[in-house]
C-alpha positions as CSV (number, residue, x, y, z in Angstrom):
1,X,0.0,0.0,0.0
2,X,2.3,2.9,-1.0
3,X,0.8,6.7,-0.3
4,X,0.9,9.5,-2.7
5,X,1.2,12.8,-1.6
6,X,-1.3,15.8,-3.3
7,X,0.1,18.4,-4.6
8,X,0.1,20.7,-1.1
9,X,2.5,17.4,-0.1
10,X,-0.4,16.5,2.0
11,X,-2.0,13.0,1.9
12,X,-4.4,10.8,4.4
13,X,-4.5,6.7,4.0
14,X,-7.7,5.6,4.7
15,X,-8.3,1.8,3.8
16,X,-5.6,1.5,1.2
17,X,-6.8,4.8,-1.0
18,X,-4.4,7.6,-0.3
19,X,-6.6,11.5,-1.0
20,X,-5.8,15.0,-0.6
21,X,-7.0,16.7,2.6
22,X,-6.5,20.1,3.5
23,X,-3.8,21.7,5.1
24,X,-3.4,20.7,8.7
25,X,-2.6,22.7,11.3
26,X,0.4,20.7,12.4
27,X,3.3,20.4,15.5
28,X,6.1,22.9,15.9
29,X,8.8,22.6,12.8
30,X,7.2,19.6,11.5
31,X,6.3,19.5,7.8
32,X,3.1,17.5,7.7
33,X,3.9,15.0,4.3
34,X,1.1,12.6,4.9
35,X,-1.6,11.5,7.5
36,X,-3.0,8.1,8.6
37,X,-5.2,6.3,10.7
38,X,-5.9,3.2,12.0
39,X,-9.3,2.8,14.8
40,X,-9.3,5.9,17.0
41,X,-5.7,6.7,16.3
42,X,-4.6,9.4,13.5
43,X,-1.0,10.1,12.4
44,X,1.3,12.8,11.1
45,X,4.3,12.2,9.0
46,X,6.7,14.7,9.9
47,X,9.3,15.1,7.1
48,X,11.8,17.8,9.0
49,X,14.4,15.9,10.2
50,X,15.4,16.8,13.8
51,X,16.3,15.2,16.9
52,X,14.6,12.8,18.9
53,X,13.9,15.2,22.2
54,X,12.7,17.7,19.6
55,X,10.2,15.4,18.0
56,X,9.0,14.0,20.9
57,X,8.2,18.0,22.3
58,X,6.9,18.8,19.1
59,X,4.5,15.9,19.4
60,X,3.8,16.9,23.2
61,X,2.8,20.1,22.2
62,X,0.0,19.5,19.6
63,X,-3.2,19.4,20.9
64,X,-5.6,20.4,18.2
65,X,-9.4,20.4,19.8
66,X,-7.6,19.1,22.9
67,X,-6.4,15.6,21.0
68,X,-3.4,14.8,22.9
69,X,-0.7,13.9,20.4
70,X,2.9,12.3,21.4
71,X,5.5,11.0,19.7
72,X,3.9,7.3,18.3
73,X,3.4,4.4,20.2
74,X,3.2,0.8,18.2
75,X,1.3,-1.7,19.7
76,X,0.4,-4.3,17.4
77,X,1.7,-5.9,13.8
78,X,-1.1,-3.9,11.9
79,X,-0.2,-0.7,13.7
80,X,3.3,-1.3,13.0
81,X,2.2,-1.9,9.5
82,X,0.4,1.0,9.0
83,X,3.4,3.3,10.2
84,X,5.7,1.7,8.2
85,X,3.3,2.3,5.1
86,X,3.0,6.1,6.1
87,X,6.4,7.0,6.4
88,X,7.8,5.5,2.7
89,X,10.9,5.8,1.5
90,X,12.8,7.4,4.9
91,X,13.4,6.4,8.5
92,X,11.5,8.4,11.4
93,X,11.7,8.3,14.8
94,X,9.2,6.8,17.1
95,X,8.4,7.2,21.0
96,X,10.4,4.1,22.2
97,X,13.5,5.2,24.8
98,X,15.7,3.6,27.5
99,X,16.5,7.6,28.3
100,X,15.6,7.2,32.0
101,X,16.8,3.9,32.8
102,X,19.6,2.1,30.7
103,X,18.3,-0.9,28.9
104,X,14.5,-0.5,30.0
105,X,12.8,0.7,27.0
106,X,9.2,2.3,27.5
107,X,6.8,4.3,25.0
108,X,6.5,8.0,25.8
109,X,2.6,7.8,25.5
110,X,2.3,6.0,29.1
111,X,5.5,5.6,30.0
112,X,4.8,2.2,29.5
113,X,7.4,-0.7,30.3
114,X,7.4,-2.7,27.1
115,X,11.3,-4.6,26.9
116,X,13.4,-5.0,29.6
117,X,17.4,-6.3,28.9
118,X,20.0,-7.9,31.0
119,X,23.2,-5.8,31.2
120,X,25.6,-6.4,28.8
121,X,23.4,-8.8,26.7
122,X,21.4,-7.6,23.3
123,X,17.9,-7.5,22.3
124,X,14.9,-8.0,25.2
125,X,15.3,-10.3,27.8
126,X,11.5,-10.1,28.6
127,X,9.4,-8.2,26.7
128,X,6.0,-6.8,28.3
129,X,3.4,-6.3,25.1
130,X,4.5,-6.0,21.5
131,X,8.0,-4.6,19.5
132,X,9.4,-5.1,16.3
133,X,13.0,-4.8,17.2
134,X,15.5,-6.3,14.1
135,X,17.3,-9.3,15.2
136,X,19.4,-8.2,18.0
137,X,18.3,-4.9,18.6
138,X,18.8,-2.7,20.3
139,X,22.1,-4.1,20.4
140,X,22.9,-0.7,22.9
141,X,24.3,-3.5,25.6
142,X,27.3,-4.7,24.2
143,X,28.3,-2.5,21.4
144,X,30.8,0.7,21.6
145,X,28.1,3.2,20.5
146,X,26.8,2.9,24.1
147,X,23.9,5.9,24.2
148,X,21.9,5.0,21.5
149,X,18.3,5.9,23.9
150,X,15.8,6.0,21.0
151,X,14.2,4.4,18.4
152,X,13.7,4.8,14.8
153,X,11.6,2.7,12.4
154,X,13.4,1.8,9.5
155,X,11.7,2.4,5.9
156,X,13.1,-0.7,4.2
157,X,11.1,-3.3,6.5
158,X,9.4,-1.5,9.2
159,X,11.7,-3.0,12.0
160,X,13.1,-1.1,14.8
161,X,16.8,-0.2,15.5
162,X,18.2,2.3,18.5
163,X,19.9,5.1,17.5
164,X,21.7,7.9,19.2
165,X,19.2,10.6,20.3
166,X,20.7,13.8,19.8
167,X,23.9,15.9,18.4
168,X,26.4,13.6,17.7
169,X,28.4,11.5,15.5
170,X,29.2,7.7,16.2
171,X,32.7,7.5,18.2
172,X,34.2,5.0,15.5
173,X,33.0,7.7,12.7
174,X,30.2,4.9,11.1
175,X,27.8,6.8,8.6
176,X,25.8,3.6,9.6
177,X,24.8,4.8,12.9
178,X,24.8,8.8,11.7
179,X,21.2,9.1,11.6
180,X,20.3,11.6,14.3
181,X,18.2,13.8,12.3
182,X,15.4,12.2,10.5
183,X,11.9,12.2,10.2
184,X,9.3,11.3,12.6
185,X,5.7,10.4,13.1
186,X,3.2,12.2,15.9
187,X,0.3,10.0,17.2
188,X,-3.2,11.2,18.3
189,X,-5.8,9.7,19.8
190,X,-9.8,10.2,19.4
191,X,-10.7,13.0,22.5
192,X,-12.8,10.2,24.2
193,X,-10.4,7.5,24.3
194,X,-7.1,9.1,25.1
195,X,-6.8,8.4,28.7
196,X,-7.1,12.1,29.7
197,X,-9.8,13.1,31.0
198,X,-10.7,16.5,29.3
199,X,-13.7,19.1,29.6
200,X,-17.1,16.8,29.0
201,X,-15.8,13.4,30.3
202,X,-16.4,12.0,33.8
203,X,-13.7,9.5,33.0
204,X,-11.5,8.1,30.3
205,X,-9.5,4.6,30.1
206,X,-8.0,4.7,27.0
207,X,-10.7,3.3,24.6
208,X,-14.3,4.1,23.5
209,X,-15.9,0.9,24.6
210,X,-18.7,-0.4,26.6
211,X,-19.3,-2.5,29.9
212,X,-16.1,-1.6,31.2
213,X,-17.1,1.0,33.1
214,X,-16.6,4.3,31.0
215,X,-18.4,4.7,28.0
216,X,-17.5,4.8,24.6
217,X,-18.9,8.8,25.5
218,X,-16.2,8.3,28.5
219,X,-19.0,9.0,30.9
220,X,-19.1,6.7,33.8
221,X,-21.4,3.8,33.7
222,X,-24.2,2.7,36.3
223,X,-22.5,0.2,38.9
224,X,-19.2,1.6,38.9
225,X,-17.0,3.8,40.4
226,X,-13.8,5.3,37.8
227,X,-10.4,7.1,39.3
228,X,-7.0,8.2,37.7
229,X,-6.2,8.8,34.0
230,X,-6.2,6.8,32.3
231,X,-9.6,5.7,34.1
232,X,-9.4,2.2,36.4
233,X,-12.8,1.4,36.2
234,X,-14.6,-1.2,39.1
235,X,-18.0,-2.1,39.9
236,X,-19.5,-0.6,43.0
237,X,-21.8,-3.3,44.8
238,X,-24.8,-1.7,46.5
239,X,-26.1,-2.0,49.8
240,X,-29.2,-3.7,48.5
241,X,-27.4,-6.3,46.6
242,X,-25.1,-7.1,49.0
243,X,-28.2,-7.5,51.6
244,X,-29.9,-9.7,48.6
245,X,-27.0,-12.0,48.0
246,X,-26.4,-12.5,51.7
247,X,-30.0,-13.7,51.9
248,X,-29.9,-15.8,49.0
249,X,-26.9,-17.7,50.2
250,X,-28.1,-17.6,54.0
251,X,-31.4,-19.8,52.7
């Protein structure tokens, strides 16, 4: 599925057909090329090439009809799929880091825990949801090029490699590893269903579905009770059916 940019160099993929939309209001220094989305989640293509850190504040930044965008967190083959499709022929940077801690890589969006490694070993020794690393990446463990933090997706096959984050050139003086500035895709999520609960919601826990407890309105639901953001959701059991089920099981 390849995507074709209009002649503003704007394009959205929607079920395979790439067509023009109109100019986007779009993140600080990012040059919108194409958008995408896939269930409640929409995409920009940025095609400035910067730094990681000034991606991921760009990304931080946008909030168009409070949407809160960061930089893009992959969760599943298809997702992966589709962010490979939209960025085409270059690599770009997603939110994936060991910044914090060495060798425990989490997703900005979250700062979710997803692959953990054992010091001075390659690759994930236990991994905590889904990645797309290649082979033995991020091989940041053993090799010299020891702060390589973040992650870029790589255009030819959509896997994931580490790379240095910021200003800097590899210390044996690879051009493999010289990719600091490339592009880099910002993530969105639907209003109701981003796990921040904005003006109109009474909760919000990440998705806009049912019988969980918030609403696919993100309004709580009879016979629960909803805290935090993104929402924990549990059901409240009333006075009257705990006096009913003590009965029942009393007979």
């Amino acid at each position: 599925m390849a995507y074709i940019r209009s002649v503003l160099g704007l394009a959205t993929i929607l079920a395979g057909t790439a067509v023009a939309v109109p100019a986007l209001a779009q993140p600080a220094g990012c040059t919108v090329a194409a958008t995408a989305t896939h269930g409640e989640r929409t995409y920009l293509l940025c095609s400035s090439n910067v730094y990681w850190g000034t991606a991921r504040d760009a990304c931080a930044g946008y909030s168009p009809d409070g949407t809160a965008y960061y930089l893009t967190r992959i969760d599943d083959v298809t997702e992966n799929g589709q962010v490979d499709t939209l960025i085409g022929g270059e690599d770009a940077w997603i939110g994936a880091n060991d910044i914090v801690a060495e060798q425990q890589w989490r997703w900005v969006f979250g700062n979710t825990l997803f692959c953990s490694q054992t010091a001075g070993v390659d690759g994930c020794a236990t991994t905590f949801g889904y990645n797309n690393w290649d082979g033995i990446q991020p091989d940041n463990a053993t090799s010299s090029s020891d702060d390589q933090h973040c992650a870029a997706m790589r255009q030819s096959d959509g896997q994931w490699d580490d790379r240095f984050c910021g200003n800097r050139a590899d210390r044996g003086g690879n051009p493999g590893y010289q990719f600091d500035q490339i592009n880099w895709v910002c993530e969105g999520r639907t209003r109701c269903g981003n796990g921040v609960i904005q003006s109109g919601e009474s909760c919000d826990d990440g998705n806009r579905a049912n019988g969980d407890g918030c609403s696919d309105t993100c309004t709580i639901e009879n016979g629960y009770s909803c805290i935090g953001a993104p929402s924990d959701c549990d059901m409240v059991c009333s006075a009257r059916a705990f006096h009913i089920s003590f009965w029942r099981q009393s007979l």
